[in-house]
Structures are given as C-alpha cells and as structure tokens.
C-alpha positions, -999 to +999 in steps of 0.1 A: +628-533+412+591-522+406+586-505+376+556-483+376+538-479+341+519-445+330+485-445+324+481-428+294+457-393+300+421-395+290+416-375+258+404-335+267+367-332+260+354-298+254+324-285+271+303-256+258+285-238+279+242-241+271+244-204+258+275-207+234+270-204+197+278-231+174+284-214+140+286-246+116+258-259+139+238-229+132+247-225+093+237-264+088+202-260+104+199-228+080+212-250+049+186-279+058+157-255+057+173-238+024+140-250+003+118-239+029+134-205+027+139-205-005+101-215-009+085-185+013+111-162+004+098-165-035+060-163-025+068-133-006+077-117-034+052-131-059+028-114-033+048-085-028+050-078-072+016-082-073+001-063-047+023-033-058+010-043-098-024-040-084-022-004-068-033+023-088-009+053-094-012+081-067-004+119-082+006+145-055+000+184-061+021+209-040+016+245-034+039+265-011+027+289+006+040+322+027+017+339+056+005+369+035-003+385+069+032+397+078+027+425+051-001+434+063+013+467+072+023+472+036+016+502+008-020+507+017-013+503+059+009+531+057-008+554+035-038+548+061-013+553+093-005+585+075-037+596+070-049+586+105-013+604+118-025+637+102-059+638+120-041+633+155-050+597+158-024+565+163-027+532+146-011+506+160+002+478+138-016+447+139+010+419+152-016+391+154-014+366+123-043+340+113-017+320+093-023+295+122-056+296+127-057+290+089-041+265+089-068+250+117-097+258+097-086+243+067-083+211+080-112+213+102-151+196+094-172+224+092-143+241+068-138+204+046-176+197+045-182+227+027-153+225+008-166+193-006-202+201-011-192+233-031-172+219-053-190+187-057-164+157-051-188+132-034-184+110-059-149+114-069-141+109-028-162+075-026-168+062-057-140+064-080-124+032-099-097+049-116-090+081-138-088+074-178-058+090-187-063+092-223-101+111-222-091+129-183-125+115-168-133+095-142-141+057-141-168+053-114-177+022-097-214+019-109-225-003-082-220+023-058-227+057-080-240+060-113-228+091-131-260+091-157-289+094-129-266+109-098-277+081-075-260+063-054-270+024-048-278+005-024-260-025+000-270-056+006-293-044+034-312-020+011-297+012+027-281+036+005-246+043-003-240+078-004-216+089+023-224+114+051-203+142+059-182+125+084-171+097+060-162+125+034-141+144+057-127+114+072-117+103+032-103+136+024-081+136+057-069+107+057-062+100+019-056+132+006-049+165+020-016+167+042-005+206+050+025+215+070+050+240+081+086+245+080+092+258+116+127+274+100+108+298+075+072+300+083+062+287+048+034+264+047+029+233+022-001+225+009-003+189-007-034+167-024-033+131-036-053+117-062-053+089-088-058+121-114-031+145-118-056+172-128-079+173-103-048+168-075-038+203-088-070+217-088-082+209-052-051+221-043-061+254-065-093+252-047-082+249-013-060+277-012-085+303-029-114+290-007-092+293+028-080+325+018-117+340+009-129+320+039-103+340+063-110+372+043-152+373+048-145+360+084-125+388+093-149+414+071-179+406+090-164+406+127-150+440+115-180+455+103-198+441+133-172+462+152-179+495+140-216+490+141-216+485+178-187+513+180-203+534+164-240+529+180-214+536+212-199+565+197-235+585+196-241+574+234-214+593+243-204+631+244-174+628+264-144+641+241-120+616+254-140+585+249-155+602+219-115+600+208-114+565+220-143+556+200-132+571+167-095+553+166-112+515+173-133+525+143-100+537+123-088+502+131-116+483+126-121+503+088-085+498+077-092+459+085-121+453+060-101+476+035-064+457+041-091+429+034-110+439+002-070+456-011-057+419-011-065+395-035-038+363-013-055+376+022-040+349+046-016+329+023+006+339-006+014+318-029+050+312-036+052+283-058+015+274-072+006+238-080+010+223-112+002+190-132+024+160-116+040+142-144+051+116-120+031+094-098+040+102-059+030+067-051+026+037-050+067+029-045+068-005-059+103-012-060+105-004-023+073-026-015+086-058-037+125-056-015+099-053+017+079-079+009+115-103-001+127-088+028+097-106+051+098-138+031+133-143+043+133-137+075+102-155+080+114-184+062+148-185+084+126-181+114+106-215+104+133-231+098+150-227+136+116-234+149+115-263+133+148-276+146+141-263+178+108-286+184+127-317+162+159-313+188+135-314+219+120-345+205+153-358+203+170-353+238+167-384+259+142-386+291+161-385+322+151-402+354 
C-alpha cells in the first residue's frame, strides 16, 4: 500500500502593488528625519519672529463716503425748477452722477501728482524711517533727505535722490491709498496707510476735500464755458423758438455752477469721517510667525522624503 505524504503549502507572501501606501513605512521615514524637521521647522520661525519684530507698525485711516450727487435735486434744485416752471421753461433733472468718475480721478497721476506737490509729502513718501510717537514728527533717513537744508542726496553714481512724479504716484498707490465701493449701497471707502496715525487721518482729510473741490471747479468752468458760447449763440439768433432753446440750456447750465457754489460735500458726502487709529492695521505678526512655522514644516517633511527617496534608489540592487 503506497502512502502518499502532503507537502506542506508554501507560506502566503503578500505583494503590494508599487503605488500602495505603507503607513508605518511612511511614519518611520518622517521619525528618522524628526531632527531635520525639527531643525528647519525652528529656524522658520526664528525668521518668521524676527522679520515680523522688524516691521514697523502700519496705521490705516477710513472715511466713508456717500455720492453727494443723488441730492443733487435737493432744496435749492427745486426752488430753481420752480422758478424756471413759472417763466414757462422745463428743467430736467440731471440723472448723470460723477461719483464714478471721481472715483477715477482720484486715483489717477495727474489728480495724485498734484495732490502730493500741494501738500508737500515728498519726503514723507520716500524718505521716511519711522514716526516718533512721543514728539508726532517724522524720523527721516538723512542719507536720502535732510530735513535742515530740504535736499535730497545723492547715490553712489552722484545722481540725485529726489523722486520724480512717477515714483511718488507709484508709492502712494501702491503703499497707501486703497478706495472702493460696496456695489450693495453705493457707498464708497476711502482708506490711507501710514507708519503715523496722524497724518493717515489727514491725507485721508485731504483727499476727500481736494476731490470734492477738484470735481466742483471742473464742473464750474465747463459750465460757465457753456453759457458763454450759449449765450454768444443766443445774440446770433432772432428766431423765438431757438431763442427758447437757447435760454433753458443756459437755465441748466446756471443752476449747475450754483448747485455747485450751494454745496460745501459737491461729489462725496461724508458719512463717517476719518479719525486717529489707535490700533496699528498692520503688520499681523502673529499670523506671519504661524506662516512662517507653517513653511518650516512642511519644508522640513519635504527634505526628509527626498532624502529617503535618493538613499532608497541607491539601495535597490542593479538588475541584468
């Protein structure tokens, strides 16, 4: 009688696919590179601290702002309607608003460069260390502007320092002045950054007054050119119909400039003038110093699988 014997069964072996996941494999790599993490992680934030130490203190000044032009058919519109109604001629009310043209001009070159030259901030754009809290001056960088003499220096190439008007503008854009709308309400916001609280409330003052006189002797002088010529028309003319013509463009034209010598807030009205800051806007250090850990980790954790990436490839055995 044969008797047969069993072969015992070759242990199982488990195959992972090349694109699987090893967990423990994957939290052992991480806890060999722990130092190197740890390492980076901590100069990240040794960075991070001191770069947000080193910042000066930003103030922001907001004013709010509604379009003054949608009363423009207010207490002294009417009384002109009615007056103009009496001696048989129409006004129509003006529907057109400059609140966005305003809005245009303010932040335009021509409108900034002579906002700048008028109130004189050359040298508080350009050449401004910090703001002394405790005696409200400035502290100027003397190698570039010396506030005795008013002169600017020179580089290391002998030409002078003193910015033109495109780098003023291009400062005052880009590091100070932010205005926008809130397309719900129509109200406009005015803001201005500065290392001084003071003077971030008054350019926003400034800014505000200046657009709204700006808007107001615009509009003055293309009305007053307007009845000139209409008028100069008006004595060409002895037909009674264009004669009528005439005399109610000129109606129009006159209750511009007075709508526009009657209001003091011509385009903008303020609804909430700027004050003081008491609290710096910026810079947010907390939020720069959990960045800055933030990017020291996961650049430490990404050295670390590089690392055991290029050591495993060196491993693997060369097949023939």
């Amino acid at each position: 009688m044969t008797r047969y014997e069993r072969v015992p069964e070759a242990p199982e072996t488990r195959h992972y696919p090349d694109d699987e996941i090893d967990l423990r494999e994957l939290f052992a790599t991480l806890w060999a590179g722990k130092w190197i993490i740890i390492l980076i992680t901590i100069l990240f934030t040794v960075g991070g601290v001191a770069y947000a130490l080193y910042k000066p203190d930003i103030y922001q000044a907001n004013a709010l702002l509604a379009p003054a032009d949608r009363e423009s058919g207010g207490r002294l519109g009417g009384q002109l309607g009615s007056l103009a109604s009496l001696a048989g001629v129409n006004i129509g009310e003006d529907a057109s608003s400059n609140t966005v043209i305003a809005k245009e001009v303010m932040q335009s070159r021509a409108f900034l460069t002579d906002f700048i030259h008028r109130h004189e901030l050359q040298a508080p754009l350009m050449a401004i260390k910090a703001w002394d809290m405790r005696e409200s001056w400035w502290v100027y960088n003397e190698e570039i502007y010396s506030p005795e003499t008013g002169e600017w220096g020179t580089n290391e190439d002998g030409k002078s320092m003193q910015p033109t008007d495109w780098d003023l503008v291009k400062k005052f854009r880009e590091s100070h002045l932010s205005v926008s709308e809130d397309q719900d309400n129509g109200m406009v916001t005015v803001s201005v950054k500065s290392l001084s609280p003071v003077a971030a409330k008054q350019w926003t003052e400034r800014l505000v007054k200046d657009i709204n006189e700006h808007m107001r002797a615009q509009d003055i002088e293309d009305a007053e050119a307007s009845i000139n010529y209409l008028e100069a028309k008006l004595d060409e003319t002895n037909i009674a119909g264009m004669q009528q013509v005439f005399y109610q463009l000129i109606e129009s034209e006159t209750r511009t400039v007075m709508l526009a010598n009657a209001q003091r807030e011509y385009v903008f009205k303020t609804v909430d003038p700027a004050v003081v800051p008491q609290e710096k806007s910026e810079p947010k250090r907390a939020l720069i110093a959990v960045i800055a850990t933030m990017l020291g980790g996961m650049l430490g954790v990404f050295i670390v699988f590089v690392r055991a990436f290029i050591r495993n490839g060196k491993d693997e055995p060369e097949t023939t």
